[in-house]
C-alpha positions in Angstrom: -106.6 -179.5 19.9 -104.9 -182.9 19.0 -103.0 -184.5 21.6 -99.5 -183.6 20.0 -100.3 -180.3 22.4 -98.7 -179.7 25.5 -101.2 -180.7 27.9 -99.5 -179.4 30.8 -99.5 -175.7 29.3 -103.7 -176.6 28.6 -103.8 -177.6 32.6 -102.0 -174.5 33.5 -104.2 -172.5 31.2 -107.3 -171.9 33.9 -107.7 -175.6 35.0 -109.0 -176.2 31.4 -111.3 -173.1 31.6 -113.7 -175.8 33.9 -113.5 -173.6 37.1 -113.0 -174.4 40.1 -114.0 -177.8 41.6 -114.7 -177.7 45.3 -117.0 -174.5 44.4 -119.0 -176.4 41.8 -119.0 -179.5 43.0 -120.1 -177.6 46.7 -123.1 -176.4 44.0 -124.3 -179.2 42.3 -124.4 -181.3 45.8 -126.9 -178.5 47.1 -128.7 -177.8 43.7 -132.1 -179.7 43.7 -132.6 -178.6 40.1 -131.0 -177.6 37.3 -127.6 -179.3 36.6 -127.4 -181.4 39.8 -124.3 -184.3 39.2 -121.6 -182.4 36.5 -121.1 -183.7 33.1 -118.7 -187.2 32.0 -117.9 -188.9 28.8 -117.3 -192.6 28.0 -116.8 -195.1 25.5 -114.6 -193.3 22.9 -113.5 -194.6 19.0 -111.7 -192.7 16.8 -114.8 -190.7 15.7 -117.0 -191.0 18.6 -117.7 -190.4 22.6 -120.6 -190.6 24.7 -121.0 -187.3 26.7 -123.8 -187.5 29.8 -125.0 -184.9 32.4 -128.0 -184.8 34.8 -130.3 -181.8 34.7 -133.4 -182.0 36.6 -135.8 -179.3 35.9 -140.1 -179.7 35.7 -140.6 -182.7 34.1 -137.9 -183.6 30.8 -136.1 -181.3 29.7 -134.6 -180.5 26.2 -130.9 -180.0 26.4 -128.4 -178.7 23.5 -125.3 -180.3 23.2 -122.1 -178.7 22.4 -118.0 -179.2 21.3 -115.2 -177.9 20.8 -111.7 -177.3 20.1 -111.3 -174.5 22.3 -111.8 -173.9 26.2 -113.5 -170.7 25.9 -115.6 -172.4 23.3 -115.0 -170.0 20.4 -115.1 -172.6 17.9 -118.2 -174.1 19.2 -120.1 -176.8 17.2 -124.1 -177.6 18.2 -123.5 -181.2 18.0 -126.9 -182.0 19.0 -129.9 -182.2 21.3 -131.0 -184.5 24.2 -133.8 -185.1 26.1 -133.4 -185.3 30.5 -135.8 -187.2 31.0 -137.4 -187.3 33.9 -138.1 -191.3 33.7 -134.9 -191.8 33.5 -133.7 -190.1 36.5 -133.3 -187.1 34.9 -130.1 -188.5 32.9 -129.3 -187.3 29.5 -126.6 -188.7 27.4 -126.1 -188.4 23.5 -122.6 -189.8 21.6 -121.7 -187.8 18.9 -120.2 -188.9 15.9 -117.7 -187.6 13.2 -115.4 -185.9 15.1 -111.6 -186.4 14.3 -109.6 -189.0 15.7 -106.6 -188.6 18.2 -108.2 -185.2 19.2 -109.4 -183.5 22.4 -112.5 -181.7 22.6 -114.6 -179.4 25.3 -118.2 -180.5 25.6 -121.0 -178.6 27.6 -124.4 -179.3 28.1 -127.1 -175.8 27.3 -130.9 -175.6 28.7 -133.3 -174.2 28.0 -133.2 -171.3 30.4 -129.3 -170.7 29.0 -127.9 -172.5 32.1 -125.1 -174.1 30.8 -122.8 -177.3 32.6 -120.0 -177.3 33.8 -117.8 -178.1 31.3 -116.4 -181.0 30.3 -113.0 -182.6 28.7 -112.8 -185.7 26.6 -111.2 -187.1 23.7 -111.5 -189.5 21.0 -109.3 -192.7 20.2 -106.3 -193.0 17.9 -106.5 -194.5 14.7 -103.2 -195.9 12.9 -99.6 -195.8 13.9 -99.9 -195.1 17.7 -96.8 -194.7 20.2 -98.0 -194.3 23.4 -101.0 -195.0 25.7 -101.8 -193.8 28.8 -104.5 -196.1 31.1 -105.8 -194.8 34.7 -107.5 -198.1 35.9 -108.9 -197.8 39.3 -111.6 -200.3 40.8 -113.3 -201.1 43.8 -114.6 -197.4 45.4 -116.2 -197.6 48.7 -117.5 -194.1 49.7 -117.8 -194.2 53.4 -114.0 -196.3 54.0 -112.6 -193.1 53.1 -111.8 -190.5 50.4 -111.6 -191.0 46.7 -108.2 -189.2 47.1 -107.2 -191.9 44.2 -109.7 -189.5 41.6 -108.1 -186.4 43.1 -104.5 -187.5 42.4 -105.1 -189.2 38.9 -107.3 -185.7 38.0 -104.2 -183.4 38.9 -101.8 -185.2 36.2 -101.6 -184.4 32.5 -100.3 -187.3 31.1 -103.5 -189.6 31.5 -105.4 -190.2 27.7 -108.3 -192.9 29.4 -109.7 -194.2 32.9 -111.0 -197.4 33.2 -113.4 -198.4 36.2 -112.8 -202.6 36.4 -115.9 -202.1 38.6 -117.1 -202.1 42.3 -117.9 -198.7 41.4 -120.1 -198.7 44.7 -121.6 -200.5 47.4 -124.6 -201.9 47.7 -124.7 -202.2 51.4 -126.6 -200.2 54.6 -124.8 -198.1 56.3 -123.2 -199.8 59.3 -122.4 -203.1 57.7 -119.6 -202.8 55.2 -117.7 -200.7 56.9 -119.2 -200.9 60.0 -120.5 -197.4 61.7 -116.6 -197.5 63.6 -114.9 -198.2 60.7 -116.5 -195.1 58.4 -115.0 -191.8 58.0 -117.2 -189.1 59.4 -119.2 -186.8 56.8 -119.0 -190.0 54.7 -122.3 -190.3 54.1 -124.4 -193.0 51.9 -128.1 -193.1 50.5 -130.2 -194.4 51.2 -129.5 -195.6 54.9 -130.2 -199.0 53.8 -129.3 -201.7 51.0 -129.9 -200.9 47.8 -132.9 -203.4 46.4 -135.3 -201.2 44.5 -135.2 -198.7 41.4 -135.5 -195.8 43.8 -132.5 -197.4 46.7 -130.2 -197.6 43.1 -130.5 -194.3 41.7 -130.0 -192.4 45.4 -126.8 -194.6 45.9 -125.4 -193.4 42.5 -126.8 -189.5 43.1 -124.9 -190.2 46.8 -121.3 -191.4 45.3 -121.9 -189.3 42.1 -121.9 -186.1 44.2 -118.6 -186.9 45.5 -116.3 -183.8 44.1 -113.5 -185.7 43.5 -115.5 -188.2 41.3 -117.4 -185.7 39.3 -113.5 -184.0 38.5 -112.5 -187.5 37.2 -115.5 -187.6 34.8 -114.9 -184.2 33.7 -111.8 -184.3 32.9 -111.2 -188.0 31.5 -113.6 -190.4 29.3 -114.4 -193.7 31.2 -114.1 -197.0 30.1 -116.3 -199.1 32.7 -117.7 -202.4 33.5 -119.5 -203.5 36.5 -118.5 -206.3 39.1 -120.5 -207.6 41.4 -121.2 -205.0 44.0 -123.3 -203.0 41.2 -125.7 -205.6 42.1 -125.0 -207.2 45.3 -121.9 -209.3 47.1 -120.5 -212.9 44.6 -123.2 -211.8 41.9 -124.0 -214.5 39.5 -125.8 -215.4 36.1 -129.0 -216.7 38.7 -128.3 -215.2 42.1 -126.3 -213.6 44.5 -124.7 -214.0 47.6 -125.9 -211.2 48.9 -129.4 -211.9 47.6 -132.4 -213.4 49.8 -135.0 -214.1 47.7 -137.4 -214.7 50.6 -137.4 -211.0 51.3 -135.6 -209.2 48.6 -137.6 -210.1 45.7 -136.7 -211.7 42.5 -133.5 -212.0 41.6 -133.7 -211.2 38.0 -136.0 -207.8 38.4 -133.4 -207.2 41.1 -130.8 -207.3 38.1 -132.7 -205.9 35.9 -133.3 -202.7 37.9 -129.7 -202.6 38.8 -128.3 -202.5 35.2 -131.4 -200.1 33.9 -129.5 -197.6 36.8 -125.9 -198.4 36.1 -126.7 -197.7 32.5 -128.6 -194.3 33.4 -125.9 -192.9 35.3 -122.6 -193.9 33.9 -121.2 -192.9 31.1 -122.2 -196.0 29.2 -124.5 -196.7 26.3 -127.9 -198.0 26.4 -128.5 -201.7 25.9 -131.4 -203.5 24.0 -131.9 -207.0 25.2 -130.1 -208.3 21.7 -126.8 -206.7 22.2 -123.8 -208.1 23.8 -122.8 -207.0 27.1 -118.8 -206.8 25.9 -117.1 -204.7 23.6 -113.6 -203.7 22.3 -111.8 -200.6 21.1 -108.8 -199.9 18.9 -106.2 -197.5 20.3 -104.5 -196.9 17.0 -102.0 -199.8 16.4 -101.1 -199.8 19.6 -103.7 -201.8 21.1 -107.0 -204.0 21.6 -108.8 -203.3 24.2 -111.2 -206.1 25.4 -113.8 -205.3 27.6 -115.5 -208.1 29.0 -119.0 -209.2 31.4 -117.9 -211.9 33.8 -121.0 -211.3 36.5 -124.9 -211.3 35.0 -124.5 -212.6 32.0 -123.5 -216.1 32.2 -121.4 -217.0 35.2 -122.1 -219.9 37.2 -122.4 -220.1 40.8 -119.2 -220.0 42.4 -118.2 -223.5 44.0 -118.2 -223.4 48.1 -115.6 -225.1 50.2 -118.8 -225.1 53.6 -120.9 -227.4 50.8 -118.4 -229.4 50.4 -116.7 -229.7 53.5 -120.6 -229.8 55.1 -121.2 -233.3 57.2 -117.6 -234.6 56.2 -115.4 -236.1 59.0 -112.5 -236.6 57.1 -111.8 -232.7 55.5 -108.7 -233.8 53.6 -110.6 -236.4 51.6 -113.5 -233.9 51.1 -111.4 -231.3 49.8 -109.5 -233.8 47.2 -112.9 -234.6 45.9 -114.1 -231.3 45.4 -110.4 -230.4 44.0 -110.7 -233.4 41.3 -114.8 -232.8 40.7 -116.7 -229.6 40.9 -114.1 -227.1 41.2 -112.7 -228.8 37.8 -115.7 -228.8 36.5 -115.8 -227.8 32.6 -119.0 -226.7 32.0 -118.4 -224.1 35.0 -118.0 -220.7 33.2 -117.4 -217.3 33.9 -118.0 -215.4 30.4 -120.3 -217.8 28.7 -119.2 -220.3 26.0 -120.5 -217.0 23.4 -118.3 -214.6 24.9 -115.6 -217.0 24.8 -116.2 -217.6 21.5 -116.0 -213.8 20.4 -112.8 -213.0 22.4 -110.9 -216.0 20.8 -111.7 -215.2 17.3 -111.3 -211.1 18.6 -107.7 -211.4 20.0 -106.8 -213.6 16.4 -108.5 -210.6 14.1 -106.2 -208.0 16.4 -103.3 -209.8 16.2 -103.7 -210.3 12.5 -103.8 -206.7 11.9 -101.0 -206.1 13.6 -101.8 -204.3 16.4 -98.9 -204.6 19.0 -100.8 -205.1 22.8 -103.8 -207.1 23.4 -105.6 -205.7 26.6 -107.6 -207.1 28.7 -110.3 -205.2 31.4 -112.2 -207.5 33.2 -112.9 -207.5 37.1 -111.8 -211.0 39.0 -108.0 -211.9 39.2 -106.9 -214.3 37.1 -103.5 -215.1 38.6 -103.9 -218.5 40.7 -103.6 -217.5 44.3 -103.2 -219.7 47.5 -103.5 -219.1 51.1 -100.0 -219.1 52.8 -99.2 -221.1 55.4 -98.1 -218.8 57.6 -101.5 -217.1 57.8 -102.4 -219.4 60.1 -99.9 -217.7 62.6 -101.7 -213.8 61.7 -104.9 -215.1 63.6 -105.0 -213.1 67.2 -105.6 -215.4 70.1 -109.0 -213.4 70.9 -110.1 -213.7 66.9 -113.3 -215.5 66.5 -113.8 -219.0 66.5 -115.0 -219.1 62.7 -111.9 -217.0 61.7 -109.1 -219.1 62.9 -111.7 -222.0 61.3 -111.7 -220.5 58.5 -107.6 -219.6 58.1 -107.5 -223.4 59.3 -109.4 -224.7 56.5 -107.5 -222.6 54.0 -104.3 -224.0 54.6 -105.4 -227.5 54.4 -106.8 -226.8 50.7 -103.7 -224.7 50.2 -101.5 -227.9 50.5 -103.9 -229.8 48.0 -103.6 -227.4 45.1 -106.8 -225.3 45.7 -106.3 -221.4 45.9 -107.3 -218.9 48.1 -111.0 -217.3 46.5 -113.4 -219.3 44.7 -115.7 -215.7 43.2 -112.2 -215.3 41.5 -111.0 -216.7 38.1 -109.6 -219.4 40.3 -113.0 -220.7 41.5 -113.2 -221.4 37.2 -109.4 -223.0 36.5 -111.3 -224.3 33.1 -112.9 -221.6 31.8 -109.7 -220.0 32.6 -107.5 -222.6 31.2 -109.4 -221.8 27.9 -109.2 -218.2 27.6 -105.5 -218.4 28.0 -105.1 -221.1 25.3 -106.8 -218.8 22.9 -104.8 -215.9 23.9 -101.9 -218.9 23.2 -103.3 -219.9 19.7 -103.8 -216.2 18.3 -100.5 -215.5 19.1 -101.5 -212.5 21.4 -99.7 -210.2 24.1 -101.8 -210.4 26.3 -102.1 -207.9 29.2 -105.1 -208.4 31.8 -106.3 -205.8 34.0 -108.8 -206.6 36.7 -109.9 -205.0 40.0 -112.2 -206.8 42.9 -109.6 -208.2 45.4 -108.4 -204.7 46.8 -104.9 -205.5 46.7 -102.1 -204.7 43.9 -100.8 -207.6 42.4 -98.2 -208.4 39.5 -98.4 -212.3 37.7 -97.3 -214.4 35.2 -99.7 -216.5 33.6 -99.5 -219.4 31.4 -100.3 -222.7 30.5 -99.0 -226.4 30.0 -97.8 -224.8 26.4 -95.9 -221.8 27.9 -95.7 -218.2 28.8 -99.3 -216.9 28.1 -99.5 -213.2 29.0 -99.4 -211.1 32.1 -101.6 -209.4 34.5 -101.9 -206.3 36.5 -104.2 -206.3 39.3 -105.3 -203.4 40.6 -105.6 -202.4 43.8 -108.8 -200.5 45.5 -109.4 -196.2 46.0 -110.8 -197.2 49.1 -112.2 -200.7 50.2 -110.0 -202.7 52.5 -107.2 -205.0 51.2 -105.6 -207.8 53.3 -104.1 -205.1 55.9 -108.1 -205.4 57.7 -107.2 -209.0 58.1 -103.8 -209.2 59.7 -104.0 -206.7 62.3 -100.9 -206.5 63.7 -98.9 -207.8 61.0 -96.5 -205.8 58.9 -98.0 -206.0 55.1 -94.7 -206.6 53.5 -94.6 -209.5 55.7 -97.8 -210.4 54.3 -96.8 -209.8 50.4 -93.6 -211.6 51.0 -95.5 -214.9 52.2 -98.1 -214.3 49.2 -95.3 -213.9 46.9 -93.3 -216.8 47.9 -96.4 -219.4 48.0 -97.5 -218.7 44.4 -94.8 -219.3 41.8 -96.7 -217.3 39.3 -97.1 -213.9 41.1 -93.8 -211.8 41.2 -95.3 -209.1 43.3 -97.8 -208.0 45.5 -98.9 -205.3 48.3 -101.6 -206.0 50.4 -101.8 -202.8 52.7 -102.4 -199.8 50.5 -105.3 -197.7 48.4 -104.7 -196.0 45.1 -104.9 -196.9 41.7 -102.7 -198.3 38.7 -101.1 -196.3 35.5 -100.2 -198.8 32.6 -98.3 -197.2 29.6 -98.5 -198.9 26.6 -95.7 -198.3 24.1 -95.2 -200.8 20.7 -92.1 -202.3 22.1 -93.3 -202.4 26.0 -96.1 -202.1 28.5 -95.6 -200.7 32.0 -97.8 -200.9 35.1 -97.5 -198.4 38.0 -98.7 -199.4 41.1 -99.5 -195.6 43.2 -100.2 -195.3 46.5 -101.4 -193.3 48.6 -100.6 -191.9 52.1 -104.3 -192.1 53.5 -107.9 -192.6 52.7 -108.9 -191.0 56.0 -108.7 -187.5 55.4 -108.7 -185.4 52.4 -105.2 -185.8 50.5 -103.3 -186.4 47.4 -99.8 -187.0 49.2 -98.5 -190.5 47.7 -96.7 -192.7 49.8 -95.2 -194.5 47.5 -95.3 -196.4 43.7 -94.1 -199.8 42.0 -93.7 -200.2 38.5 -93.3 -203.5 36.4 -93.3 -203.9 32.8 -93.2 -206.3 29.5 -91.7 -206.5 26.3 -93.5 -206.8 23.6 -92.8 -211.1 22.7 -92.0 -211.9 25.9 -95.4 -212.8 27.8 -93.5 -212.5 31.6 -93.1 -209.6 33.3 -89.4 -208.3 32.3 -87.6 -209.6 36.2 
């Protein structure tokens, strides 16, 4: 079935032939062996997908793999077999190879009892002239805040081709901390009870979040594009630490990272990595786009500069902050990629726009927009907020009115090493569209350079974690965006007070981002509240006003 079908007759046509969710899903989160956690695909090319599934049985287990055309499977192909092994968590995942491009296919995982998966939807990548592209980009998914109600919505549409996870795909906290025990929805519930340190803490988080039912329809139904952020790890992750890291009684920190990729890469939908191979990659949707998929936490990032180091035994905060604006923060050896992965995504955006292709796409995790603290924040403090709070809103402003922005983990903690990814993007010639995740609120910039227009980004906004609205109780959010908006010349939109997730549509002459969101996180729904779209043309590098 190529994707010139109606895709809305296919939905119609028995959900797929995948059954019923809430019934499986209800299943697999009771089943202790057998197929436990559903089935999900990732990475595709034009002649290739990973597919992956979890079946836990006595030890590994031999699985058959099989695709096809067809629903009911009545052009089923054997396209291989797969051990679950049982030292890897149980996890199997194979990617099979010449299939046809632009084409959607059933997949299904076989044991060796005859149990079979639930079954699966995916597709690969098209190759050549190409004229339109759907993206579901979501980010930033904390299980006990609420309900992935952003899965369940994107999962009921039909005109979706890819999802892409910018990361924060969980938490690595205990229960009680982030949210607190008030601020988590009941029957939210996270394993283990603490944080997540050791091999064994990893794999029951991901078994916790992975038998939510609206995450396992996602999977099924969509291929996955994904990259970590930081929370994958723990809080501000970096190349050599963490913030949320104590070495004194967590451990290492580089087993800690090890054991925490070795899981990610067990149970996503991702491909295994040797210690040689690069942690980006890119894919070619037809003509129509690049997309660049790069590693901005484990890989090479420096520590992200502190405002308390450098404000720490200083009378005088104005002069602190001026030398910390005019030294370390502009520091050029401070990177986020790596001067390797810079290297490749230069000479990567100049091969894609040499072949013509029409959009070159960015999915990374950190915004890259420059972003300063309002002044009127200062004014959204309650009289009865801590001391360190209104300190801390009170110290903002002051580096606000000196040039420095708002979060330091973000691209703007790195203006050089952002300064030289958008002058590459500037010397190949690229449209450049970025997508990130990790602040938790939607965002629409501008970005450029001292040469000009450079490209545009979409920030995404969270499925669940808290955005600016758990900050400024008591303060209406458009109030909020409105201040947001007006202090940072480059950002011509924002909202800080809702979850959901982004659309972008790419199409040769322009490329749309729709902002949805949704009416609640709190209970089970996929009402939307509302949705903002923005767009550019092809050429034009600003987001069409």
């Amino acid at each position: 079935m190529t994707s010139s079908l109606n895709r809305r007759q296919l939905i119609q046509l028995g959900t797929f032939g995948l059954g019923a969710m809430s019934a499986s899903a209800s299943t697999a989160i009771a089943r202790t062996g057998g197929f436990t956690h559903g089935v999900a695909s990732g990475e595709p090319r034009q002649d290739s997908v990973l597919l992956w599934t979890r079946h836990v049985g006595n030890g590994d287990t031999k699985l058959v793999a099989e695709m096809s055309q067809n629903a009911d499977f009545s052009s089923a192909k054997t396209v291989g077999e797969v051990i679950a092994s049982a030292s890897r968590d149980h996890i199997a995942k194979i990617t099979v190879k010449e299939l046809t491009p632009n084409t959607w296919y059933y997949f299904r995982f076989i044991a060796p009892d005859g149990l079979k998966s639930t079954t699966g939807r995916t597709r690969t990548l098209p190759h050549g002239e190409t004229e339109k592209f759907n993206l579901g980009v979501f980010g930033c998914s904390n299980l006990p805040f609420g309900y992935f109600n952003a899965y369940a919505h994107a999962a009921q549409r039909d005109d979706l081709d890819l999802i892409i996870h910018t990361g924060d795909y969980l938490y690595e906290y205990p229960i009680g901390t982030y949210p607190s025990k008030d601020g988590a929805v009941a029957g939210r519930i996270i394993h283990p009870a603490h944080e997540m340190v050791q091999l064994a803490d990893y794999r029951l988080r991901y078994a916790a979040y992975r038998s939510d039912p609206d995450l396992q329809r996602i999977h099924q139904l969509y291929p996955m594009i994904a990259m970590w952020d930081d929370h994958e790890f723990a809080n501000d992750a970096y190349k050599d630490g963490a913030q949320n890291h104590q070495p004194d009684t967590e451990g290492d920190w580089q087993v800690r990272k090890r054991i925490a990729e070795q899981v990610y890469r067990e149970w996503m939908p991702v491909s295994d990595h040797d210690a040689t191979d690069p942690l980006w990659s890119q894919y070619e949707i037809g003509d129509l786009a690049t997309l660049f998929v790069t590693e901005s936490r484990i890989g090479a990032r420096s520590k992200q500069p502190e405002l308390d180091t450098a404000l720490k035994g200083q009378s005088d905060m104005k002069t602190a902050l001026t030398t910390f604006r005019d030294g370390e923060w502009q520091d050029p050896m401070r990177t986020m990629l790596g001067e390797v992965q810079e290297a490749w995504l230069a000479e990567a955006m100049t091969k894609s726009r040499t072949a013509g292709t029409k959009w070159q796409v960015l999915s990374q995790q950190c915004l890259m927009g420059e972003l300063r603290q309002p002044q009127e924040a200062q004014n959204w403090v309650s009289d009865n907020a801590p001391a360190y709070a209104k300190a801390r809103i009170a110290v903002g402003a002051l580096a606000a009115e000196i040039g420095l922005p708002l979060n330091f983990d973000s691209w703007d903690g790195y203006p050089q090493a952002r300064k030289r990814l958008l002058e590459a993007a500037q010397e190949a010639d690229a449209d450049l569209i970025v997508l990130s995740g990790d602040s938790h609120n939607a965002w629409a910039f501008n970005l450029d350079t001292e040469h000009g227009p450079a490209g545009v980004e979409f920030g995404g906004h969270s499925v669940t974690s808290p955005g600016f609205e758990a900050y400024t109780l008591g303060i209406d959010p458009a109030v909020v965006a409105q201040a947001v908006t007006k202090t940072n010349d480059k950002l011509q939109w924002a909202e800080t007070g809702s979850r959901g997730y982004m659309t972008v549509s790419l199409t040769p002459e322009k490329a749309t981002s729709t902002w949805h969101f949704l009416d609640t996180i709190r209970t089970k729904s996929t009402v939307m509240k509302s949705s903002t779209s923005h767009s550019v043309m092809r050429g034009a590098r600003t987001l069409t006003v």
